[in-house]
C-alpha angles and dihedrals in degrees: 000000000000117000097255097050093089095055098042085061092057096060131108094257092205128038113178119187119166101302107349132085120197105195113187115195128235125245091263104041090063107094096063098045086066097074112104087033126045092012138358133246102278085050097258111139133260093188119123140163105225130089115295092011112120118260127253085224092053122109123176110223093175156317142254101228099210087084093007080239104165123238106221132176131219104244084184094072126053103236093041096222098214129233152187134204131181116259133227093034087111090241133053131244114187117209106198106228100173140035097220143354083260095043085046082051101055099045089054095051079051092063098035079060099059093026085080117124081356091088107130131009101275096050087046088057093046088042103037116198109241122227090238085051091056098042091056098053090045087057097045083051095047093049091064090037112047096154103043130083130250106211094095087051093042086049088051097047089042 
């Protein structure tokens, strides 16, 4: 078992705001999702070492479902900062959108929070989301995010 299994099974495994859907795989379900980023179908690996390849380091622990981008952690690093990139550019770009598995974990418990009864377009119409709302949640993210950047969590309050 690697050490982030145990959170990443603590986590919340499906976030919807609005329209957008954030799916975070279980432990187990890991080894598959790889295919199509770190390896292809048949296993043969993807991995390279120039700019834009996909990192050896790199798992994907899930996905937001509005662009299908994937939501990956840095097992290279302790605290595996998480991050997202946008898919089918023929490199990747990672944007780093939290600063640990714990801190990914707690931002999305931020926006499950306010998600509720938000949970798909029309109820997010009928229950707009108010700007001290999101700037609260924002500021819970960013507390236990202070290096990494808001612009993934903005887009997806937005």
């Amino acid at each position: 078992m690697q050490p982030y299994h145990r959170l990443l099974d603590t986590i919340e495994p499906k976030v919807s705001f609005g329209y957008a859907t954030i799916r975070i795989f279980r432990a187990s379900e890991l080894g598959p999702k790889q295919v199509g980023y770190s390896m292809t179908p048949t296993g043969q690996s993807l991995i390279g070492e120039n700019d834009g390849d996909w990192l050896k380091s790199w798992v994907v622990i899930g996905y937001e479902d509005a662009c299908g981008d994937p939501i990956f952690i840095d097992t290279s690093h302790v605290e595996f900062p998480v991050y997202t990139a946008v898919h089918g550019e023929g490199r990747w770009e990672a944007n780093r959108i939290s600063d640990s598995l714990g801190g990914f974990a707690h931002a999305l418990s931020a926006i499950a929070k306010v998600a509720k009864g938000r949970e798909h377009p029309v109820a997010l119409e009928n229950k707009p989301l108010s700007q001290h709302e999101k700037d609260a949640t924002l500021a819970t993210i960013q507390q236990h995010n202070s290096s990494a950047g808001l612009s993934f969590w903005q887009n997806l309050l937005s």
